[in-house]
Every structure is written in C-alpha cells, then in structure tokens.
PDB file as gemmi writes it, atoms N, CA and C in Angstrom:
CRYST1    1.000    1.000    1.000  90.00  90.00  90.00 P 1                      
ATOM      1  N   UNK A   1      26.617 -57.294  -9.298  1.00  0.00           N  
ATOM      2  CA  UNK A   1      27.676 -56.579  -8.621  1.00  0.00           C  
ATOM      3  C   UNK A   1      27.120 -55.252  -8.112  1.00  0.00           C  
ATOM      4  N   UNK A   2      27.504 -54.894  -7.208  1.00  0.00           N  
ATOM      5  CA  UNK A   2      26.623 -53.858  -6.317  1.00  0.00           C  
ATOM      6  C   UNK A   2      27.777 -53.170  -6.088  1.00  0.00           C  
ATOM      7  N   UNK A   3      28.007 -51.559  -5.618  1.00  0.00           N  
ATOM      8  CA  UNK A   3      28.799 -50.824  -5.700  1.00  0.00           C  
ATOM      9  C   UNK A   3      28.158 -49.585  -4.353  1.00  0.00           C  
ATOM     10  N   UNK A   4      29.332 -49.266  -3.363  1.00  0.00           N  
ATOM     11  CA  UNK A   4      28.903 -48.137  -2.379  1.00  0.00           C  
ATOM     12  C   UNK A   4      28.860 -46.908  -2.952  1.00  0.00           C  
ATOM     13  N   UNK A   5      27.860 -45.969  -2.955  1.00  0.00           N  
ATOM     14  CA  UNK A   5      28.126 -44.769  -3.342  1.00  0.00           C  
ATOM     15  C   UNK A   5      27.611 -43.619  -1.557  1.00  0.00           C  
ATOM     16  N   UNK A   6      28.711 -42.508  -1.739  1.00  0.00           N  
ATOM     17  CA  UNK A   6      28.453 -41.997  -0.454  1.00  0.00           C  
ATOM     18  C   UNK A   6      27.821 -40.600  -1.038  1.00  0.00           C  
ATOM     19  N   UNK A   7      26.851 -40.000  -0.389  1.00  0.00           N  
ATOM     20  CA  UNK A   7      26.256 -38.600  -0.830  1.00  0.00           C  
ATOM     21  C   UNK A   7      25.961 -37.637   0.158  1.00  0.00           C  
ATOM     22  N   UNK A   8      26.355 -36.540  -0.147  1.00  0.00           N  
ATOM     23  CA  UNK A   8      25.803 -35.560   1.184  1.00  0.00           C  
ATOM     24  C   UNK A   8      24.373 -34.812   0.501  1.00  0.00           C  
ATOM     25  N   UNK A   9      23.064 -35.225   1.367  1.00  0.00           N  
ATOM     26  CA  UNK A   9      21.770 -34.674   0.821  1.00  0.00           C  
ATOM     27  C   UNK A   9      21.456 -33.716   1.960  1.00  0.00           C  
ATOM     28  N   UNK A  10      20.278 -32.459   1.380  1.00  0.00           N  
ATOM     29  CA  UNK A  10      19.320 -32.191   2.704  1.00  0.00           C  
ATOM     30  C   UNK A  10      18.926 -32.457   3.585  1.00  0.00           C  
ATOM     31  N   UNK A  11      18.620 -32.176   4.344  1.00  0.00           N  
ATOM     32  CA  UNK A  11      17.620 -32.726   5.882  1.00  0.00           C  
ATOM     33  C   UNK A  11      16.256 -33.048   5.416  1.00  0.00           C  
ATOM     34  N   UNK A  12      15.916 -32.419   4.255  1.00  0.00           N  
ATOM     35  CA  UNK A  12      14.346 -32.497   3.371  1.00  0.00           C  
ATOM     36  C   UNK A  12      14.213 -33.692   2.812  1.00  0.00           C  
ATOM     37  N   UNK A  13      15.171 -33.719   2.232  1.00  0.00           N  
ATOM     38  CA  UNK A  13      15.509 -35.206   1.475  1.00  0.00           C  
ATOM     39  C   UNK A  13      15.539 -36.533   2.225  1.00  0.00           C  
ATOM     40  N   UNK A  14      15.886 -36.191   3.305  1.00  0.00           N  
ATOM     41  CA  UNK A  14      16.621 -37.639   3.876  1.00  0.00           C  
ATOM     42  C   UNK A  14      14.860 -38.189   4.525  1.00  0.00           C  
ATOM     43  N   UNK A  15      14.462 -36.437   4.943  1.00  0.00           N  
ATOM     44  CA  UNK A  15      13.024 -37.292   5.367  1.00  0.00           C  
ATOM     45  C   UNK A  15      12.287 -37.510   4.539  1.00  0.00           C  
ATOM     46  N   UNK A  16      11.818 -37.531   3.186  1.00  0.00           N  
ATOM     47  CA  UNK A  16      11.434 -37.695   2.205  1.00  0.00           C  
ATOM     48  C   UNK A  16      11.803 -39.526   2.243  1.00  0.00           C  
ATOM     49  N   UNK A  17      13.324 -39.458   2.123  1.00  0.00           N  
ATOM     50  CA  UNK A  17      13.469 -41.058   1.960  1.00  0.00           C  
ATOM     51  C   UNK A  17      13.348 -41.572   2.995  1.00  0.00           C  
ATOM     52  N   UNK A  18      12.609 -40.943   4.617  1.00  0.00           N  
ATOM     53  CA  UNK A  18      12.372 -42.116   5.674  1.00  0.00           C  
ATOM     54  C   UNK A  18      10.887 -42.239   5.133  1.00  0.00           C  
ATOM     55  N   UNK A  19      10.324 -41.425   4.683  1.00  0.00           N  
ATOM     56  CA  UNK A  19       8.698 -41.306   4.916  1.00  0.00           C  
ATOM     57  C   UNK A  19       8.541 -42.361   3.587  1.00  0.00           C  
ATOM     58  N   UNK A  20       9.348 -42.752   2.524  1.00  0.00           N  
ATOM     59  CA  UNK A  20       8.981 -43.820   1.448  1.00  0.00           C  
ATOM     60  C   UNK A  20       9.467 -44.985   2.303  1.00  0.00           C  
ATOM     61  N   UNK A  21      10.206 -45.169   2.873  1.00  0.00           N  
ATOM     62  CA  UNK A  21      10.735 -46.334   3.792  1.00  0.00           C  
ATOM     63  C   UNK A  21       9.403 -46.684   4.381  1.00  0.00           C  
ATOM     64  N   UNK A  22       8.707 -45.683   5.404  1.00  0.00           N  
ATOM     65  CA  UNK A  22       8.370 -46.319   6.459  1.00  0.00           C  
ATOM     66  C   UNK A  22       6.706 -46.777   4.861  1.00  0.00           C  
ATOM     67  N   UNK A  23       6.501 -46.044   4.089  1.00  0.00           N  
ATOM     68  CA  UNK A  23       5.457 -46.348   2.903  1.00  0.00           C  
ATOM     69  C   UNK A  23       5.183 -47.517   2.532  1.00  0.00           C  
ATOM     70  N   UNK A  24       6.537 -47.882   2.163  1.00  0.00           N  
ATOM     71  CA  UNK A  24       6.922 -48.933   1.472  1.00  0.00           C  
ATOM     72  C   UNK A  24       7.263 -49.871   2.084  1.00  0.00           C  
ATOM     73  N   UNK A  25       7.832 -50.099   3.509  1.00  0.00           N  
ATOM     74  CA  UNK A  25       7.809 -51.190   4.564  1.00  0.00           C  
ATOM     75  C   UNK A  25       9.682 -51.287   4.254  1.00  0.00           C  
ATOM     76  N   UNK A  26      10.289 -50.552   3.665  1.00  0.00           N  
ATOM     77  CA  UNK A  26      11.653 -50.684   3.308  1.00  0.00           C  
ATOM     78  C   UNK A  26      13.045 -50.141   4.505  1.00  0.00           C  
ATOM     79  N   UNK A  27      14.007 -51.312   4.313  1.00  0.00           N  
ATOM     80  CA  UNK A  27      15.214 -50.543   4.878  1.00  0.00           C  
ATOM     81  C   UNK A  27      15.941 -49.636   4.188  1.00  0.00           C  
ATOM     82  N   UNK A  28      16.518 -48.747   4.635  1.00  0.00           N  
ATOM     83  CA  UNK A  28      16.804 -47.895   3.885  1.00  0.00           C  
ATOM     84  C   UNK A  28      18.150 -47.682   2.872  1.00  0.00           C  
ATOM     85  N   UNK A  29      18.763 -48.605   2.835  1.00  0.00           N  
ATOM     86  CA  UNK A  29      19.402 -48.620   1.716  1.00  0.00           C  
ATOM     87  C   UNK A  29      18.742 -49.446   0.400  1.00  0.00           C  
ATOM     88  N   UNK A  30      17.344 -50.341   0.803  1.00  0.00           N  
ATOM     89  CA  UNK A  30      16.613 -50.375  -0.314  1.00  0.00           C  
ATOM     90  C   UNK A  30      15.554 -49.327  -0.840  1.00  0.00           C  
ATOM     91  N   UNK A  31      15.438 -48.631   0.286  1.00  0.00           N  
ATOM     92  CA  UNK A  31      14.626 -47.073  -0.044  1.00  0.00           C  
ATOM     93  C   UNK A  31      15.440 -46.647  -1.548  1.00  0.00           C  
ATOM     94  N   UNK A  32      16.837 -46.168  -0.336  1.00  0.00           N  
ATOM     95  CA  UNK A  32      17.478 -45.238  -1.753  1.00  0.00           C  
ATOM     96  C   UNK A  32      17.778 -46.345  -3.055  1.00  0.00           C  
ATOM     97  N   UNK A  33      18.089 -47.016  -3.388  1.00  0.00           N  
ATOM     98  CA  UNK A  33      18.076 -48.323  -4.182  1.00  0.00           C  
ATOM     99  C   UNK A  33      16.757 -47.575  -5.223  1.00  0.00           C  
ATOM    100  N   UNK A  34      15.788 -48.330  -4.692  1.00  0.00           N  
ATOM    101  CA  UNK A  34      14.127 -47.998  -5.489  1.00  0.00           C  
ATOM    102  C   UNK A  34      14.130 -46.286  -5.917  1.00  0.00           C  
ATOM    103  N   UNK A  35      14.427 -45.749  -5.198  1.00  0.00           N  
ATOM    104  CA  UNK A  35      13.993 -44.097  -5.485  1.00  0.00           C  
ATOM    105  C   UNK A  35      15.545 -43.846  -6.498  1.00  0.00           C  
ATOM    106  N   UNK A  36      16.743 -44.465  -6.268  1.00  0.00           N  
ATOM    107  CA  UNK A  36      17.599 -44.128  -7.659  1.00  0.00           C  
ATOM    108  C   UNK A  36      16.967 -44.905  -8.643  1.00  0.00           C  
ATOM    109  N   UNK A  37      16.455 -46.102  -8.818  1.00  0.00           N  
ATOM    110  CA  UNK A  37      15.737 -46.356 -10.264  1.00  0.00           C  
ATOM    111  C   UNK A  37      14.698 -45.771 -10.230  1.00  0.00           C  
ATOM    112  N   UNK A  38      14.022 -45.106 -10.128  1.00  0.00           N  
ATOM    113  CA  UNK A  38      13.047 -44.442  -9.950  1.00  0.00           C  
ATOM    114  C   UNK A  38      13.599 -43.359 -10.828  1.00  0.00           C  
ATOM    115  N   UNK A  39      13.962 -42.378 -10.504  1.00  0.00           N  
ATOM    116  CA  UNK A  39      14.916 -41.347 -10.687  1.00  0.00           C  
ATOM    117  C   UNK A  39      15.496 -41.298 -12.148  1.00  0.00           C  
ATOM    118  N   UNK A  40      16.604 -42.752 -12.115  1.00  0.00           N  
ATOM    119  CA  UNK A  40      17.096 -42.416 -13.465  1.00  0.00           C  
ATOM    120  C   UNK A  40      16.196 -43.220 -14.285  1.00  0.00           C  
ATOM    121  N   UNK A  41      15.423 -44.393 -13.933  1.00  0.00           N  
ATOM    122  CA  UNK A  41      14.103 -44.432 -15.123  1.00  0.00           C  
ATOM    123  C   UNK A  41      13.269 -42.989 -15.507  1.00  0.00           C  
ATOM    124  N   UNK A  42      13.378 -41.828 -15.314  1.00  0.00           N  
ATOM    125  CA  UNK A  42      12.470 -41.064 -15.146  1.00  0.00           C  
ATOM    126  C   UNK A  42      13.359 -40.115 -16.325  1.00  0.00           C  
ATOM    127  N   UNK A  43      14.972 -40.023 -15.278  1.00  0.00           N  
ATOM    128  CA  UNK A  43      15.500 -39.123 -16.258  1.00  0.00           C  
ATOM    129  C   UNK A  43      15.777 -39.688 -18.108  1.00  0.00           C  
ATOM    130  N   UNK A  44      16.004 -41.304 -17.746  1.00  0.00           N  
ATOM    131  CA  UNK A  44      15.904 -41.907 -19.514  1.00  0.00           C  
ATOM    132  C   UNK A  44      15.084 -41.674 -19.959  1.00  0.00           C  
ATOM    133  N   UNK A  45      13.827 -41.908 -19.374  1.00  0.00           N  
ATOM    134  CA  UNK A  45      12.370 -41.429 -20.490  1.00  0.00           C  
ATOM    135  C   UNK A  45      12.988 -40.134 -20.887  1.00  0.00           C  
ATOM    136  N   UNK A  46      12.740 -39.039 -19.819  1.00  0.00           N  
ATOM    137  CA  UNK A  46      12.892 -37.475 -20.287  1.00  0.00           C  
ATOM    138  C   UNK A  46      14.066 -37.225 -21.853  1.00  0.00           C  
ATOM    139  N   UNK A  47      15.176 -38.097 -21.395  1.00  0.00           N  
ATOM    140  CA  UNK A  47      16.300 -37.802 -22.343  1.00  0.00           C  
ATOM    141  C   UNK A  47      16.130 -38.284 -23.838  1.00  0.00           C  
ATOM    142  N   UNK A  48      14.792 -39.262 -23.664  1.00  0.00           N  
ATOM    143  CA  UNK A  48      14.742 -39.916 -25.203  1.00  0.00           C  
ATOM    144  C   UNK A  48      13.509 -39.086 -25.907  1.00  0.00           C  
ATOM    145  N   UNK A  49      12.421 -38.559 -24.610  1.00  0.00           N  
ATOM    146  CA  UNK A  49      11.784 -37.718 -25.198  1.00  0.00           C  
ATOM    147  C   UNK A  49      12.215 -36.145 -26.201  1.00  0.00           C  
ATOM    148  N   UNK A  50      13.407 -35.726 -25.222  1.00  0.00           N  
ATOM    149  CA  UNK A  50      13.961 -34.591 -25.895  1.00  0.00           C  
ATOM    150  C   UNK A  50      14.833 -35.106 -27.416  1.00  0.00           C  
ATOM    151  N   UNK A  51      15.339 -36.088 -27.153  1.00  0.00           N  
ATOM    152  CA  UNK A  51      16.020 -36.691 -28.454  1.00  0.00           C  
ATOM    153  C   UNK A  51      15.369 -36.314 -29.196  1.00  0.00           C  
ATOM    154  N   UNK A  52      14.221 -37.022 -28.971  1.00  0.00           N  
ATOM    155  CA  UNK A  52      12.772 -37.952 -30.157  1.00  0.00           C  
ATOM    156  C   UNK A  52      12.392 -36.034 -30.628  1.00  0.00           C  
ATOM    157  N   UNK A  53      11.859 -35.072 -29.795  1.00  0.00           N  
ATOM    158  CA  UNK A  53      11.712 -34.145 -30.200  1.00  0.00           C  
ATOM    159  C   UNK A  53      12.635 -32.738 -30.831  1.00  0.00           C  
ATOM    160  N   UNK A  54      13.575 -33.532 -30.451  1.00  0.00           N  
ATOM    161  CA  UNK A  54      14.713 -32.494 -31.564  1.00  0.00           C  
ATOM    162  C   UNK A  54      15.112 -33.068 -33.042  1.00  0.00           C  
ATOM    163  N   UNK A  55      14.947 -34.200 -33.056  1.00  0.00           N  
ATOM    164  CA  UNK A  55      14.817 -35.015 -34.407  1.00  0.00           C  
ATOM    165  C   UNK A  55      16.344 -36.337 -34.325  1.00  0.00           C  
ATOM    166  N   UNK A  56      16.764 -35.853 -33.421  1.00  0.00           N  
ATOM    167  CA  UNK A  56      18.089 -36.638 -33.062  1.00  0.00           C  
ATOM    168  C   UNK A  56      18.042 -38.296 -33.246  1.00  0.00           C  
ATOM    169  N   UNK A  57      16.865 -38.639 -33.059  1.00  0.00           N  
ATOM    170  CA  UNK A  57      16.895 -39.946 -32.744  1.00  0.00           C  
ATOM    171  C   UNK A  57      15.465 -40.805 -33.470  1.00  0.00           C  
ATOM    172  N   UNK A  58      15.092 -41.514 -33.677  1.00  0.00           N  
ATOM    173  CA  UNK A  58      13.631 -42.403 -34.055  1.00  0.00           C  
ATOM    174  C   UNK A  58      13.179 -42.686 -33.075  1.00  0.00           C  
ATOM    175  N   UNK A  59      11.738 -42.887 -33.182  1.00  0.00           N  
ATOM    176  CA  UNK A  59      10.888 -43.511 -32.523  1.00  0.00           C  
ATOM    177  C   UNK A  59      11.397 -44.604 -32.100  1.00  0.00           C  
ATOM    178  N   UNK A  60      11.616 -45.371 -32.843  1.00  0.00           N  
ATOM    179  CA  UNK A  60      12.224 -46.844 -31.966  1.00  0.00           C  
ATOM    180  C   UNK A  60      13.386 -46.796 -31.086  1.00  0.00           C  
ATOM    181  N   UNK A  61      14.395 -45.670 -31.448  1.00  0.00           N  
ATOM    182  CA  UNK A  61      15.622 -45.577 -30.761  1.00  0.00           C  
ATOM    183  C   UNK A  61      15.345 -44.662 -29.195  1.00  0.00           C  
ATOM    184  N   UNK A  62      14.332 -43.768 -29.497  1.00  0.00           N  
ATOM    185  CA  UNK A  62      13.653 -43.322 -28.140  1.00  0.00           C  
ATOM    186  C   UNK A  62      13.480 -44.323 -27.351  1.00  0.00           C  
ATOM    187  N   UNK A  63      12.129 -45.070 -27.651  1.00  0.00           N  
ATOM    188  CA  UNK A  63      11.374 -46.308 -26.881  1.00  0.00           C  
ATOM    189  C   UNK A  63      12.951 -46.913 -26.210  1.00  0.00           C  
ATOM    190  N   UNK A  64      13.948 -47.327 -26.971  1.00  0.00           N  
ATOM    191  CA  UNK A  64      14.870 -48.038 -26.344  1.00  0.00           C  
ATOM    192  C   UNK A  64      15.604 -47.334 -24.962  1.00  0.00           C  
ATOM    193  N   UNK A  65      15.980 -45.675 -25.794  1.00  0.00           N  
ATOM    194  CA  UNK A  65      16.751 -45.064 -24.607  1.00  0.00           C  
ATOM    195  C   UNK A  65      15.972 -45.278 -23.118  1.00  0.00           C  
ATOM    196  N   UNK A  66      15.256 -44.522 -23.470  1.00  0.00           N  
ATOM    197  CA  UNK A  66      14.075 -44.685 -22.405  1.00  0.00           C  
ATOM    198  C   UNK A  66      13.672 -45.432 -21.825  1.00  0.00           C  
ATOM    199  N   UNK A  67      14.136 -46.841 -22.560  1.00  0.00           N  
ATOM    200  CA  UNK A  67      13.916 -48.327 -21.727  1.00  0.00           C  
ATOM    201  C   UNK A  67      12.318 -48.688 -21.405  1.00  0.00           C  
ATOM    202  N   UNK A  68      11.645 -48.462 -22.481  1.00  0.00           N  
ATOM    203  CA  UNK A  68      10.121 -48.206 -22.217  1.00  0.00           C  
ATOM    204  C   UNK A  68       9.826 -49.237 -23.719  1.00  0.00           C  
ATOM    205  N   UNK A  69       8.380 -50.265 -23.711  1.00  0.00           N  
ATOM    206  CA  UNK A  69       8.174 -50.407 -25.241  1.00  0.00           C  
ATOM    207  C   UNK A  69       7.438 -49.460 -25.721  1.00  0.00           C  
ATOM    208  N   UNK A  70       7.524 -49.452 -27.169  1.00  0.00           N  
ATOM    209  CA  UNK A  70       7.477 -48.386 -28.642  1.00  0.00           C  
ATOM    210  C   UNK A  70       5.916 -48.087 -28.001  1.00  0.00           C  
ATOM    211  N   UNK A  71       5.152 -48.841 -27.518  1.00  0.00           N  
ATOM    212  CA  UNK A  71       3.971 -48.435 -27.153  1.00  0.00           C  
ATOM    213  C   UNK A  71       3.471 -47.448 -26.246  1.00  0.00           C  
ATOM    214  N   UNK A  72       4.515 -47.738 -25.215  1.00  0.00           N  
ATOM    215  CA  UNK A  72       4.830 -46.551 -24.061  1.00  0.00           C  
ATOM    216  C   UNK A  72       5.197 -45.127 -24.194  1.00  0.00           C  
ATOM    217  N   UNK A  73       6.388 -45.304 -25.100  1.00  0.00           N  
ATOM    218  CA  UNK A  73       6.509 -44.153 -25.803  1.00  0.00           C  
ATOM    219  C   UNK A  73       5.652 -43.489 -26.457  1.00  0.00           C  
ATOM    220  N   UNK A  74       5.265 -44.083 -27.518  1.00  0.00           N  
ATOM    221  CA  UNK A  74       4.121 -43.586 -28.176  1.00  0.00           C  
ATOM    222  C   UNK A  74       2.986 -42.741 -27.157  1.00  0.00           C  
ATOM    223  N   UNK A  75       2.128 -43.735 -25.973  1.00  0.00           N  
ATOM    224  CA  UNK A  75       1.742 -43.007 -25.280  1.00  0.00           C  
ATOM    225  C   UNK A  75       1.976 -41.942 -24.509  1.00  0.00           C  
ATOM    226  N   UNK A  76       3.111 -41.977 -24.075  1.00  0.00           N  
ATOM    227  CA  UNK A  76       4.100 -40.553 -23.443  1.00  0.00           C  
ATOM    228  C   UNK A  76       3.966 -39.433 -24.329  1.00  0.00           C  
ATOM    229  N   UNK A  77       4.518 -39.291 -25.917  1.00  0.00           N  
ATOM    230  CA  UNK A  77       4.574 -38.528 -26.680  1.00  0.00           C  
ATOM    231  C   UNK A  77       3.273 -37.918 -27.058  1.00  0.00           C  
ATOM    232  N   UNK A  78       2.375 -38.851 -26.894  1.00  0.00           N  
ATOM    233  CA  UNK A  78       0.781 -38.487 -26.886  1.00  0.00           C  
ATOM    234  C   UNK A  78       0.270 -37.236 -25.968  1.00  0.00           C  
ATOM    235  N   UNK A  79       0.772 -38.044 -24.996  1.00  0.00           N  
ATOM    236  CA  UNK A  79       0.164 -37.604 -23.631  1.00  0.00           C  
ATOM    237  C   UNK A  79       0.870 -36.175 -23.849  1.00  0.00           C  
ATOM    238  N   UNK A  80       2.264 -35.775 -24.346  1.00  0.00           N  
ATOM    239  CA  UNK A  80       2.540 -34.816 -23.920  1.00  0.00           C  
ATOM    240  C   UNK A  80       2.482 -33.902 -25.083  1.00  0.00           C  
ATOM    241  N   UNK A  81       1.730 -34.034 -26.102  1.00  0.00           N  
ATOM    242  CA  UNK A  81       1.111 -33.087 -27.344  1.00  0.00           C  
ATOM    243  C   UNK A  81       2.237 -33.451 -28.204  1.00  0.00           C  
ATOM    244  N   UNK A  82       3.189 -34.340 -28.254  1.00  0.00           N  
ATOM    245  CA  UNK A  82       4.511 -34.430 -29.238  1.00  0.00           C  
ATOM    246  C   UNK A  82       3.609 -34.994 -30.684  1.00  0.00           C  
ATOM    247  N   UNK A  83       3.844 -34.689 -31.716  1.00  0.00           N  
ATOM    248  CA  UNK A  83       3.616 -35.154 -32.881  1.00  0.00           C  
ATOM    249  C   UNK A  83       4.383 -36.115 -33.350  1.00  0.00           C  
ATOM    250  N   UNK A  84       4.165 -37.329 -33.321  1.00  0.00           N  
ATOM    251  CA  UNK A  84       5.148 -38.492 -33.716  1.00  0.00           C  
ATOM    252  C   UNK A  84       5.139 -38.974 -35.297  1.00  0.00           C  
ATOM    253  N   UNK A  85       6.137 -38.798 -36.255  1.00  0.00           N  
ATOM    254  CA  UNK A  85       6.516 -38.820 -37.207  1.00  0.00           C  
ATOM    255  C   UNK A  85       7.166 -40.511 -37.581  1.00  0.00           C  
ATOM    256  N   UNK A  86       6.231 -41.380 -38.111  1.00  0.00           N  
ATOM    257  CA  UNK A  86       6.632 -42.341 -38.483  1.00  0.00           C  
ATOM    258  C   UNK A  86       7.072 -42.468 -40.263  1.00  0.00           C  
ATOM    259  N   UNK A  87       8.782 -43.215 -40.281  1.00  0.00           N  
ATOM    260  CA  UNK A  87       9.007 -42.531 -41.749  1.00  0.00           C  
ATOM    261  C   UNK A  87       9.792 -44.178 -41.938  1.00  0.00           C  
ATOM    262  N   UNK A  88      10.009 -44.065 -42.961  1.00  0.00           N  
ATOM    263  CA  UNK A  88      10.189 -45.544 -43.745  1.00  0.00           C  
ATOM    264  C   UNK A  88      11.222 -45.947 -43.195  1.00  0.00           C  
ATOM    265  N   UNK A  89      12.222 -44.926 -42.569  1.00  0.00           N  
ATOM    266  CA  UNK A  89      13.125 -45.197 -42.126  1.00  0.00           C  
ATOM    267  C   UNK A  89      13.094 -46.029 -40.647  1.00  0.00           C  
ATOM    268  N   UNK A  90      12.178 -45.392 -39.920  1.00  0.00           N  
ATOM    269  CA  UNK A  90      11.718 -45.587 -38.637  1.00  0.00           C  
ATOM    270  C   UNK A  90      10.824 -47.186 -38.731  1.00  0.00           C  
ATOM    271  N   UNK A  91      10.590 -47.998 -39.951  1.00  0.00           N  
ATOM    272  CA  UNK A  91      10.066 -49.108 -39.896  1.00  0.00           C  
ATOM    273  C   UNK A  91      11.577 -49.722 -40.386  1.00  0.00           C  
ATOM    274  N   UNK A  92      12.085 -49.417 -41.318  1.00  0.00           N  
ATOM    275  CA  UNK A  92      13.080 -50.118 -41.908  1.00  0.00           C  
ATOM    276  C   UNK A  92      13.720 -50.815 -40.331  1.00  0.00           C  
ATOM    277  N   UNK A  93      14.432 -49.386 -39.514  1.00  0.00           N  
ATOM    278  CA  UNK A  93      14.791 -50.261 -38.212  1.00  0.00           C  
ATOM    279  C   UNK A  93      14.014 -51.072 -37.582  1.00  0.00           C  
ATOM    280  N   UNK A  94      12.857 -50.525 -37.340  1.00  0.00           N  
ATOM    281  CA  UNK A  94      12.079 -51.131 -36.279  1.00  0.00           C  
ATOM    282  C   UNK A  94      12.276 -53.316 -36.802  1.00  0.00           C  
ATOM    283  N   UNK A  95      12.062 -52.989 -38.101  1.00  0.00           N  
ATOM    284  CA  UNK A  95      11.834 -54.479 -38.164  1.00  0.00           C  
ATOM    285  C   UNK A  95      13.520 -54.964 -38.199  1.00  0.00           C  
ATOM    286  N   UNK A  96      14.387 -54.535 -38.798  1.00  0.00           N  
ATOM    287  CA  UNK A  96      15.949 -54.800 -38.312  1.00  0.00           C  
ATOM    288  C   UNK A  96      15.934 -55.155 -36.776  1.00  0.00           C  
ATOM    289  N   UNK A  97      15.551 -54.388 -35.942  1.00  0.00           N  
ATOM    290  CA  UNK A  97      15.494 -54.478 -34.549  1.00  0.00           C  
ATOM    291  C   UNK A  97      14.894 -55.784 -34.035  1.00  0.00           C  
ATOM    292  N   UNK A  98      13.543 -55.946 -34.817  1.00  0.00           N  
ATOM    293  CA  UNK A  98      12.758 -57.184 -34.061  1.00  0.00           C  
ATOM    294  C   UNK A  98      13.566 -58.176 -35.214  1.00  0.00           C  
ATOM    295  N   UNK A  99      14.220 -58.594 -36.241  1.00  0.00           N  
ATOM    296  CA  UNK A  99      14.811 -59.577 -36.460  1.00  0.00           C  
ATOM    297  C   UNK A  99      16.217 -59.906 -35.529  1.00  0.00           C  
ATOM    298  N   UNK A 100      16.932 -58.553 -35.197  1.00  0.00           N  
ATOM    299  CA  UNK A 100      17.813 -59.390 -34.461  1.00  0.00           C  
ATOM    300  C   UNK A 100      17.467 -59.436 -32.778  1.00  0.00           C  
ATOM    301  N   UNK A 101      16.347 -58.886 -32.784  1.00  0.00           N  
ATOM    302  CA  UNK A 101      15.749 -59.709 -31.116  1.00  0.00           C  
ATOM    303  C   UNK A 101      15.341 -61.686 -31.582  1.00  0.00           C  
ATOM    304  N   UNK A 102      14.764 -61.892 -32.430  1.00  0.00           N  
ATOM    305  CA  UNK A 102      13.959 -63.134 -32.654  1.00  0.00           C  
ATOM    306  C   UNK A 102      15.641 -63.869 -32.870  1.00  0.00           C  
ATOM    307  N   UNK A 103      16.798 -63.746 -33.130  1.00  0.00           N  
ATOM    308  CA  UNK A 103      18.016 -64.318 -33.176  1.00  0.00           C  
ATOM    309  C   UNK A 103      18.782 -64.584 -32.072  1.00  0.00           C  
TER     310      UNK A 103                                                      
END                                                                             
C-alpha cells in the first residue's frame, strides 16, 4: 500500500534530488522513494545508536531498532569508539530472540 505525501522543499534540495535521478537513471518519484529510505534507514541506525549509548536499550534491541544485524551494529559502535557492553542479560535475549525467529 503506497500513500501520497506532499512537501514544500528548497530549490537546493530539489536539485540535489534531480542530480541522484539523473545518477541513478531514476524517475523522480522513485528518486524521492530511495533517498526517504535512505534517510530514515540512517535516522534508525542513529536512534538505536543513541539508545544503545545511553544504556536505554541492549545490544540486540539496538541491532533491531536500527534494522541492521547484531554484526552491523557491533561494527558501527566500533567504528564510532562506543564501548559495547555484553551482559548475561544481553545473551539471555539474544537467544530468546533467535528461538522465537527459528518458530
């Protein structure tokens, strides 16, 4: 199910999304399409990273927000000097998690 959304952007912007169009060989309502997942894949990572680093959330529950696997994350958190804290708790789910994926 697909849904219209109407937006008033810049003049900066709009050429921004002709110049990925003409990049990408795209019409431009699949331009903006790709560059909103783009976008909010970008902002979920960010939001599970801040989780993960305020203590709000686990490692595994990051990887999920973020829509990324535990591996990805892991590398992200790497990459960005985060100290990742694995605690009994953080396996207890993890394997809860992969039993009710295998169901």
């Amino acid at each position: 199910m697909q849904k219209t959304v109407a937006a008033r952007i810049p003049v900066e912007l709009e050429e921004e999304i002709f110049r990925f169009m003409k990049e990408e060989g795209l019409d431009k309502s699949t331009a903006i399409r790709r560059i909103l997942e783009i976008g909010v894949g970008e902002w979920k990572r960010r939001r599970a990273i801040e989780l993960y680093r305020s203590g709000k959330v686990t490692l595994w529950k990051a990887s999920q927000i973020g829509g990324v696997s535990l591996r990805e994350m892991v590398d992200e958190l790497n990459r960005l000097r985060i100290i990742t804290h694995v605690t009994a708790k953080d396996i207890e789910e993890d394997i809860e998690a992969a039993k009710r994926a295998e169901a």
